[in-house]
SERO-4910 file (N, C-alpha, C, O; in steps of 0.05 Angstrom, whole numbers):
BEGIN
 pado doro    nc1    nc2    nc3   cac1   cac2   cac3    cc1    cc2    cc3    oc1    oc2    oc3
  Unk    A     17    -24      0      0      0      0     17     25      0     37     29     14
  Unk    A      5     43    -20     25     73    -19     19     81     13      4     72     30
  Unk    A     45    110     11     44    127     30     36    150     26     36    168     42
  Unk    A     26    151     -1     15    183    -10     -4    187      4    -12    169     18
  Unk    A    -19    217      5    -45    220      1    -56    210    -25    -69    189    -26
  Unk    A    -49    225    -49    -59    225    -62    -37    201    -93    -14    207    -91
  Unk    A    -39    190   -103    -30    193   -128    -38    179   -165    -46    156   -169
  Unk    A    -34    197   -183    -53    193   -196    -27    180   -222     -3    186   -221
  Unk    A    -38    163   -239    -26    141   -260    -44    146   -284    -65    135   -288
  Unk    A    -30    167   -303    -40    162   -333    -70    172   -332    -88    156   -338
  Unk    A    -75    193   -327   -104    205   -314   -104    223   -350    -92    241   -362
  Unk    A   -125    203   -352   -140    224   -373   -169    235   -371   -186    224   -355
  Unk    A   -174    256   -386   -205    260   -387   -211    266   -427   -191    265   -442
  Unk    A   -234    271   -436   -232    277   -460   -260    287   -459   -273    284   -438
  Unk    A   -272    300   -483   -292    317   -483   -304    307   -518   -289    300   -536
  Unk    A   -321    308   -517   -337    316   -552   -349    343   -548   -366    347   -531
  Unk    A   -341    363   -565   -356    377   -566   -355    389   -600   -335    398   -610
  Unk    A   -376    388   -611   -388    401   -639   -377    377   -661   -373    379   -685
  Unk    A   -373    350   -640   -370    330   -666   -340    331   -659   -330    313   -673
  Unk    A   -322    342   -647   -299    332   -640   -284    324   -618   -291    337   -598
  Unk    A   -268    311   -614   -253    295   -594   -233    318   -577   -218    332   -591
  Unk    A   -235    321   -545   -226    342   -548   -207    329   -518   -219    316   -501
  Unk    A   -179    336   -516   -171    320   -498   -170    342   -471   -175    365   -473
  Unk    A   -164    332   -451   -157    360   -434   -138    350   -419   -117    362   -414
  Unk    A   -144    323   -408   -116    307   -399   -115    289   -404   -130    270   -402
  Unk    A    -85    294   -414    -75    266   -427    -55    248   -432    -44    240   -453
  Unk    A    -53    240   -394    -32    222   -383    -22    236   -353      0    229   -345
  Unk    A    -33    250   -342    -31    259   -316    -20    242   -290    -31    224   -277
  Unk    A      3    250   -288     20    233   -263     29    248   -239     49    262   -236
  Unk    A     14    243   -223     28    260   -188     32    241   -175     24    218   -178
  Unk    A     46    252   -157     35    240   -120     44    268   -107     63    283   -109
  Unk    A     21    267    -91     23    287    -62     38    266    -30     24    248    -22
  Unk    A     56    271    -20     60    255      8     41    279     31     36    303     35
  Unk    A     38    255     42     27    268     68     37    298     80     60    302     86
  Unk    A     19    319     83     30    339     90     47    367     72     58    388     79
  Unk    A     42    353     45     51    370     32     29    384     16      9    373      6
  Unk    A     37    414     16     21    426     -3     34    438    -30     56    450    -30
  Unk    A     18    433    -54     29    434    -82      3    456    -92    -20    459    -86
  Unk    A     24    468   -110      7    486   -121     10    473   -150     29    459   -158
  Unk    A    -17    480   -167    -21    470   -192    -34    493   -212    -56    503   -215
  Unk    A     -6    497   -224     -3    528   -240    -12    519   -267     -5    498   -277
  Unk    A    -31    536   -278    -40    546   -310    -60    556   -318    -78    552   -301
  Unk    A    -66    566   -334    -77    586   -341   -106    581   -336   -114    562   -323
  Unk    A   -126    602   -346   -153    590   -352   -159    578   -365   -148    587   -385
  Unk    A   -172    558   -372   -174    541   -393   -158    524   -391   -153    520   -415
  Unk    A   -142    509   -377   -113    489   -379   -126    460   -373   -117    439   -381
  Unk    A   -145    463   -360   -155    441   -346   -154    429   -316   -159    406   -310
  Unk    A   -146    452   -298   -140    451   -272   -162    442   -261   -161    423   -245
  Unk    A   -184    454   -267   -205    448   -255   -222    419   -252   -235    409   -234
  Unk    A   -218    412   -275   -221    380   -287   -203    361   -270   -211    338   -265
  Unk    A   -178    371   -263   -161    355   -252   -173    355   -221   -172    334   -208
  Unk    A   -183    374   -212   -186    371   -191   -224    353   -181   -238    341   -164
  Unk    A   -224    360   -199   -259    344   -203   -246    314   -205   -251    297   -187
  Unk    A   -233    309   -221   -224    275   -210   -214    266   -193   -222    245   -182
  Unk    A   -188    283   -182   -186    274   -160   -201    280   -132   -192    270   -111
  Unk    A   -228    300   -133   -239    291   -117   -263    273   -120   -281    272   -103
  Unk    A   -263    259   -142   -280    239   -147   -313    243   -144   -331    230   -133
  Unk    A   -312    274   -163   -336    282   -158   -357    275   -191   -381    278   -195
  Unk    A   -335    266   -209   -351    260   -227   -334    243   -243   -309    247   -242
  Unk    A   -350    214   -269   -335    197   -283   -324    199   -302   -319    223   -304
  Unk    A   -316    188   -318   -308    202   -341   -282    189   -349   -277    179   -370
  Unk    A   -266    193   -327   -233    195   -329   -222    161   -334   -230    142   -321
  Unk    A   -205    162   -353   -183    142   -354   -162    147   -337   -160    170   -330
  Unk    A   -137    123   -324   -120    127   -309   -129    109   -283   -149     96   -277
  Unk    A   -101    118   -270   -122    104   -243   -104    139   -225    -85    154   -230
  Unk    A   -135    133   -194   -131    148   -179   -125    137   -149   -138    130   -130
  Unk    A   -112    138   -152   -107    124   -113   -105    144    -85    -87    158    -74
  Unk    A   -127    137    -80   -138    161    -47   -118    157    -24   -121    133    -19
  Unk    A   -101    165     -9    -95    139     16    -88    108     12    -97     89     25
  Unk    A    -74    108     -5    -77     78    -19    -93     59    -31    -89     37    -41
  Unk    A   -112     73    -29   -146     52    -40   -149     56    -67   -140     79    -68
  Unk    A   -155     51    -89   -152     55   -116   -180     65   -111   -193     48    -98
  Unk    A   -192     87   -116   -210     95   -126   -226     89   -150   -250     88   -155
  Unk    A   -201     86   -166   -222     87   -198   -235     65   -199   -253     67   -216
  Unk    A   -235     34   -186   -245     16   -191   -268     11   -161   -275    -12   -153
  Unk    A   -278     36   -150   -286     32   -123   -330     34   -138   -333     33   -163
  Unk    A   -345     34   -127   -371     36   -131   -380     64   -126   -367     76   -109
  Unk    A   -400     76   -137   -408    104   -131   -413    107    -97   -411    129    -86
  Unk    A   -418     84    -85   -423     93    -55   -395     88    -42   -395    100    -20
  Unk    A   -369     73    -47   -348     71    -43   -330    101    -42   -317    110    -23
  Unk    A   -336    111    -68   -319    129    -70   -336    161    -53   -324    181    -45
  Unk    A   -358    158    -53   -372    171    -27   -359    173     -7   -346    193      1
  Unk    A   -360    153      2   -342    150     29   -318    153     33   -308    159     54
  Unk    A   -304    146      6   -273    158      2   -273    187     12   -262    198     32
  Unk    A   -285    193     -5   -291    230     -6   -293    248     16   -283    270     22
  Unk    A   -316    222     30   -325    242     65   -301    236     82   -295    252    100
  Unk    A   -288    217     77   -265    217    104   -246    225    102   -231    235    119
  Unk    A   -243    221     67   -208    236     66   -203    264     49   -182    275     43
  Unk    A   -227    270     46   -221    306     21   -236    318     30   -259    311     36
  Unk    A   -222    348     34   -241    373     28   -236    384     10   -216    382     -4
  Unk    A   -259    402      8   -262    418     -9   -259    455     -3   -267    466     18
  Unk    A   -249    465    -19   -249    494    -17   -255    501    -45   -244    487    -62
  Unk    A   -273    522    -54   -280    524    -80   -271    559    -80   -264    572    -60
  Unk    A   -272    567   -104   -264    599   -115   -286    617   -104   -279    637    -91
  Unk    A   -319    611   -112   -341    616    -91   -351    608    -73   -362    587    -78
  Unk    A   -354    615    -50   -356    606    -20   -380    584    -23   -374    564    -10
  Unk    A   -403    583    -34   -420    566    -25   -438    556     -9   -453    537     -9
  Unk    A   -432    582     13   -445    575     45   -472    574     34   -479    582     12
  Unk    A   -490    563     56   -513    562     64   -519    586     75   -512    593     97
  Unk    A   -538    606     49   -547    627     65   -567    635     98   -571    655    112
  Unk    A   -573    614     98   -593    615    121   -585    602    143   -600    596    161
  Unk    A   -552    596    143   -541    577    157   -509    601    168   -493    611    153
  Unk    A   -510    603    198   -491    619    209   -465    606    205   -462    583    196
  Unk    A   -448    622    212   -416    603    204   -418    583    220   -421    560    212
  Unk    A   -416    590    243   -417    562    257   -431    537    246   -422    515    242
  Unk    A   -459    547    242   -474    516    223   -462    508    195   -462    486    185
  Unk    A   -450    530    184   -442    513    161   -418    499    162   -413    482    146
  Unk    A   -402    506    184   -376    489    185   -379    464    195   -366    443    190
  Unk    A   -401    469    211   -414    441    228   -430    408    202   -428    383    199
  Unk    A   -442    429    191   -454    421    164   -445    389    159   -459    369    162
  Unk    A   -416    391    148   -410    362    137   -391    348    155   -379    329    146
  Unk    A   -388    356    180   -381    338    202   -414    324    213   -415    300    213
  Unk    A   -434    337    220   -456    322    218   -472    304    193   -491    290    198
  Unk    A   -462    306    171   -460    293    149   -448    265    158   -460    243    156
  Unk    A   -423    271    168   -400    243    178   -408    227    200   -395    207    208
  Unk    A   -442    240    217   -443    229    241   -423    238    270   -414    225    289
  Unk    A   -424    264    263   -411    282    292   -435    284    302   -456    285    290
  Unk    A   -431    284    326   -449    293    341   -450    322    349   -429    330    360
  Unk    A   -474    344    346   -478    373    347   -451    384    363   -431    394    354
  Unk    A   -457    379    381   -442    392    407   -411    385    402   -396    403    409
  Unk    A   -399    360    389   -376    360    383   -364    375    356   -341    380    349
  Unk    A   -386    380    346   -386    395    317   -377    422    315   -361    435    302
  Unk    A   -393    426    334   -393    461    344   -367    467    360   -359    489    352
  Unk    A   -350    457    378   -328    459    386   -312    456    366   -293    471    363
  Unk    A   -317    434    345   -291    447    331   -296    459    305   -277    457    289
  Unk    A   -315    469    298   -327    495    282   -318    518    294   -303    533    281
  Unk    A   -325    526    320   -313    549    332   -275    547    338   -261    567    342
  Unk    A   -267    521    339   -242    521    342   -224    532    319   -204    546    320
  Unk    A   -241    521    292   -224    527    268   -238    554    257   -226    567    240
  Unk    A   -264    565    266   -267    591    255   -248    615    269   -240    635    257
  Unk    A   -241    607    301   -229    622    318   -193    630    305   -180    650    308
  Unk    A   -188    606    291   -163    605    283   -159    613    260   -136    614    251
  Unk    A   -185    624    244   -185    645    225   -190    674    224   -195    688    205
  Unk    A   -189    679    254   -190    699    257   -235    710    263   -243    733    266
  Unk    A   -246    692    263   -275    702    262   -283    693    294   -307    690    297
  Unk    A   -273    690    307   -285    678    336   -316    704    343   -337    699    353
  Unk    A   -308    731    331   -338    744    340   -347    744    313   -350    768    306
  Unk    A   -351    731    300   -372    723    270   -379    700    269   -382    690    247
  Unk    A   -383    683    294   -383    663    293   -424    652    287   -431    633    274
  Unk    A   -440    672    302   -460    665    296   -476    678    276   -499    673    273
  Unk    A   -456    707    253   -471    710    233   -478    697    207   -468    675    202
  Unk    A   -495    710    189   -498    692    168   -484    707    152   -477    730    157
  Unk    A   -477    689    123   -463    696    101   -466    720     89   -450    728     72
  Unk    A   -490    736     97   -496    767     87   -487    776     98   -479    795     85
  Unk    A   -477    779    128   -470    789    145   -438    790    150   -428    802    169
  Unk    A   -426    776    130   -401    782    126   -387    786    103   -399    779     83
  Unk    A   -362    797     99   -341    808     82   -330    786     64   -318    767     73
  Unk    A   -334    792     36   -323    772     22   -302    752     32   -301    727     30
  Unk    A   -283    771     42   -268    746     49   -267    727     82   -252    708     89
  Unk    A   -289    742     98   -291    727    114   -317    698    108   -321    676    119
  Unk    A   -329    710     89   -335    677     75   -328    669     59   -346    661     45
  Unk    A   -304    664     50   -283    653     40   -271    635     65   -268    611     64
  Unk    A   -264    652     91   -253    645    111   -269    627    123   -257    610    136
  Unk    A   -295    624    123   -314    604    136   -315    590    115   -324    568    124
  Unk    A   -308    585     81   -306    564     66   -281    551     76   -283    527     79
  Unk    A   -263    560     81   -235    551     92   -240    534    111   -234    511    105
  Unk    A   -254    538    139   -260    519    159   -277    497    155   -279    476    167
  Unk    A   -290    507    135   -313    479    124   -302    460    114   -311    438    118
  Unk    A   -278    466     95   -258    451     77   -250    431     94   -254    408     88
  Unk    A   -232    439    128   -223    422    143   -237    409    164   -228    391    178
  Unk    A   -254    417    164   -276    404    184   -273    381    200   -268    376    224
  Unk    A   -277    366    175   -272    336    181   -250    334    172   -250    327    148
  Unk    A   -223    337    184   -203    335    183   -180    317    159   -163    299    162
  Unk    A   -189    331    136   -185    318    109   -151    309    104   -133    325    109
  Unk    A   -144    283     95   -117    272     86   -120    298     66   -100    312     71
  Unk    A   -131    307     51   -124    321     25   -139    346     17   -160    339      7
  Unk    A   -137    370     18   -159    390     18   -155    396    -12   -131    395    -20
  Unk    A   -169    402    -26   -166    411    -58   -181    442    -61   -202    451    -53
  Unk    A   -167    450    -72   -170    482    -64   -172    493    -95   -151    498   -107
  Unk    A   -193    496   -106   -195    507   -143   -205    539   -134   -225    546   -123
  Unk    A   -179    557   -145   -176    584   -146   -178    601   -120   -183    625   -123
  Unk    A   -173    589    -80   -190    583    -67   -185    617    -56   -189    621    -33
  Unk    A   -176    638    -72   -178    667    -70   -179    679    -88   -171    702    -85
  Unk    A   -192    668   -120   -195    684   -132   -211    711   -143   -206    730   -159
  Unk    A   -238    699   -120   -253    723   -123   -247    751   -104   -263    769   -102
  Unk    A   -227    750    -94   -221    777    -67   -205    794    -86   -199    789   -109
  Unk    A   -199    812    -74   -181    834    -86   -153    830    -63   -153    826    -39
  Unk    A   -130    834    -83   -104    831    -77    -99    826    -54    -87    805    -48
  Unk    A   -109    850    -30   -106    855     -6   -115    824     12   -101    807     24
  Unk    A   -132    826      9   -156    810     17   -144    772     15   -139    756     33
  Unk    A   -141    768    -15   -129    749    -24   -102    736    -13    -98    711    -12
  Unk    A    -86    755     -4    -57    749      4    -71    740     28    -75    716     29
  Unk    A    -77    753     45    -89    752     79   -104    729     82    -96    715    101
  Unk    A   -122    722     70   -127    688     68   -121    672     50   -134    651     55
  Unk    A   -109    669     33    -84    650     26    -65    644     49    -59    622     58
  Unk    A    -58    668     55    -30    660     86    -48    650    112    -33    639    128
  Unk    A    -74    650    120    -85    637    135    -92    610    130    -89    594    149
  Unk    A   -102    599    102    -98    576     94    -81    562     96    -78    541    110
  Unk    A    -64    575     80    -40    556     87    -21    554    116     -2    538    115
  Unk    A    -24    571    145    -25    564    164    -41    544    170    -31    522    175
  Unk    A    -67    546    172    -89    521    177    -85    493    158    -98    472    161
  Unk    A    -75    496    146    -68    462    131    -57    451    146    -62    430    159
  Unk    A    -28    472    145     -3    462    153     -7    453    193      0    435    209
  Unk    A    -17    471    192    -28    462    230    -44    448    228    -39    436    249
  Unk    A    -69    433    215    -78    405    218    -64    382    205    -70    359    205
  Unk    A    -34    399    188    -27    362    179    -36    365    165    -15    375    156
  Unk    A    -54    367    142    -63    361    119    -47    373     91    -35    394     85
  Unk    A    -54    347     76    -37    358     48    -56    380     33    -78    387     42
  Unk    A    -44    391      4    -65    405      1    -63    395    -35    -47    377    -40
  Unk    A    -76    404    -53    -66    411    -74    -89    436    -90   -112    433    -99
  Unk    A    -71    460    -90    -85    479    -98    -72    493   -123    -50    501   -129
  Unk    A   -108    493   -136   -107    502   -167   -110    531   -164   -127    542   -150
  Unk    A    -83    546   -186    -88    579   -185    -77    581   -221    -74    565   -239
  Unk    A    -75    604   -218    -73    616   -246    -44    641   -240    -32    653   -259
  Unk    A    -37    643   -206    -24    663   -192      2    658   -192      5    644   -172
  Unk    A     27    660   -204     51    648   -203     57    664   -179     72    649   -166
  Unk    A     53    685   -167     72    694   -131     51    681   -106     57    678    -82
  Unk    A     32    675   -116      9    653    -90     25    627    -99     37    615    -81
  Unk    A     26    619   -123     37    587   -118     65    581   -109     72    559   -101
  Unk    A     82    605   -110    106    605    -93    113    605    -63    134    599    -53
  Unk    A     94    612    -54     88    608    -29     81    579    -11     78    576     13
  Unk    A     80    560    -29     71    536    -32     94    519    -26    117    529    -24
  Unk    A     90    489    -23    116    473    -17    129    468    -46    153    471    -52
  Unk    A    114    461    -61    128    457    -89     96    458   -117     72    454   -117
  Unk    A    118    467   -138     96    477   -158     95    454   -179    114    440   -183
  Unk    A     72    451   -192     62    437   -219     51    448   -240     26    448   -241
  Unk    A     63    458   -258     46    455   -281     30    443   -307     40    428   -323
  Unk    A      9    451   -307    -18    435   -332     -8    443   -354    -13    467   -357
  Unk    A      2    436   -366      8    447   -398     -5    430   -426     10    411   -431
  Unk    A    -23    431   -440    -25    409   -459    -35    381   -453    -34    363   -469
  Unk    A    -47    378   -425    -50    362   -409    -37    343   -393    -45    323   -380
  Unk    A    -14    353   -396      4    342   -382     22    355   -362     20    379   -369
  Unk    A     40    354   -340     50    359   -330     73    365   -332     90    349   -338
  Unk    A     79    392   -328    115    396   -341    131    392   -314    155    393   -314
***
C-alpha cells in the first residue's frame, strides 16, 4: 500500500464537443505525500479544474487510475468512493458556497454532521477552526452578514472540518481583491499546515503558488 495521500497514473479525461474529440488530460501523473502542499499552476482554460474534479472523485469520465490513501478509487462503486470523499477530502471552491440561512458556525458544522458528529462535538470544533481564522466574534452570523473574504474564511474551515488527508482548493482566492487574497491565502496555508493536511491547490497566480511547498504545471495536459 502507498504512502501518499494522493497519487494519480495516466489520468485522462476527453470531451466531444461540436463533433470533435477534445482531450484535456492526457496522461496525468502526481503523487502528493502526506503533509505536503502543491500548487497547480496554469492558465484558464488548462484544465485545472477537471483535474481537480477527478481527483476529488466528484464525477466519471476519467481514464487512469486514482489512488486516495492507498485505495484505488477508480475501480471503487459510486457509494465507495462517497465515502472515500467524506473521510479523506475537502473541499475549498473559488465561490464560497455557504448556506445562506445557515450561520458560520452551522455551516462548518454542516459536513461533520454529514460524517455522524455529534452537534455539540461539531460546534467545538467549528468554533475552534473559525477562531483560528481569525472570526471567533462572527461566529453566529450569516453569510450576508459578512465580508467577502470572511466567507471565503468560513469556506476555509468547512474545507477542514472533518479533518481531510487532502484538501483541494480550485482558485480558493480568486474572487477577493489583492489585499484581501494574500491575507487568506497565508491563513490557509497556516491552517493546513497546523492540521497536517496535504493540500493541492489550483491557481492561475505564479507569486500565491510560490508560497507553496512545491509547484506543478498543466500544460497540454500534461504535466511539465
Amino acid at each position: 500500500m502507498s504512502n501518499s495521500v494522493v497519487k494519480l497514473t495516466g489520468l485522462t479525461r476527453s470531451f466531444e464537443q461540436g463533433g470533435e474529440r477534445i482531450d484535456v488530460l492526457r496522461g496525468v501523473d502526481l503523487t502528493i505525500l502526506p503533509g505536503e502542499i502543491v500548487a497547480l499552476l496554469g492558465p484558464s482554460g488548462s484544465g485545472k479544474s477537471t483535474m481537480l474534479q477527478a481527483v476529488g472523485l466528484l464525477e466519471g469520465g476519467f481514464g487512469g487510475k486514482i489512488e486516495i490513501g492507498g485505495v484505488d478509487a477508480s475501480s471503487l462503486p459510486s457509494d465507495g468512493r462517497t465515502s472515500l470523499r467524506r473521510t479523506h477530502l475537502g473541499f475549498v471552491y473559488q465561490f464560497h458556497h455557504l448556506l445562506p440561512d445557515f450561520t458560520a458556525v452551522e455551516n462548518v458544522n454542516l459536513p461533520q454532521l454529514i460524517n455522524g458528529v455529534p452537534t455539540a462535538e461539531a460546534t467545538v470544533r467549528s468554533e475552534q477552526l473559525l477562531g483560528s481564522l481569525g472570526l471567533s466574534e462572527r461566529l453566529t452570523h450569516r453569510p450576508s452578514q459578512l465580508s467577502g473574504g470572511e466567507q471565503q474564511r468560513v469556506a476555509v474551515a468547512r474545507g477542514l472540518a472533518n479533518r481531510p488527508q487532502l484538501v483541494l482548493a480550485d482558485e480558493p482566492t480568486g474572487n477577493l481583491d489583492e489585499h484581501t487574497s494574500d491575507k487568506v491565502l497565508a491563513q490557509f496555508l497556516e491552517l493546513v499546515r497546523g492540521e497536517g493536511s496535504a493540500a493541492l491547490v489550483a491557481t492561475h497566480n505564479e507569486r500565491l503558488a510560490s508560497r507553496m511547498d512545491r509547484v506543478v504545471r498543466l500544460h497540454e495536459g500534461v504535466l511539465d
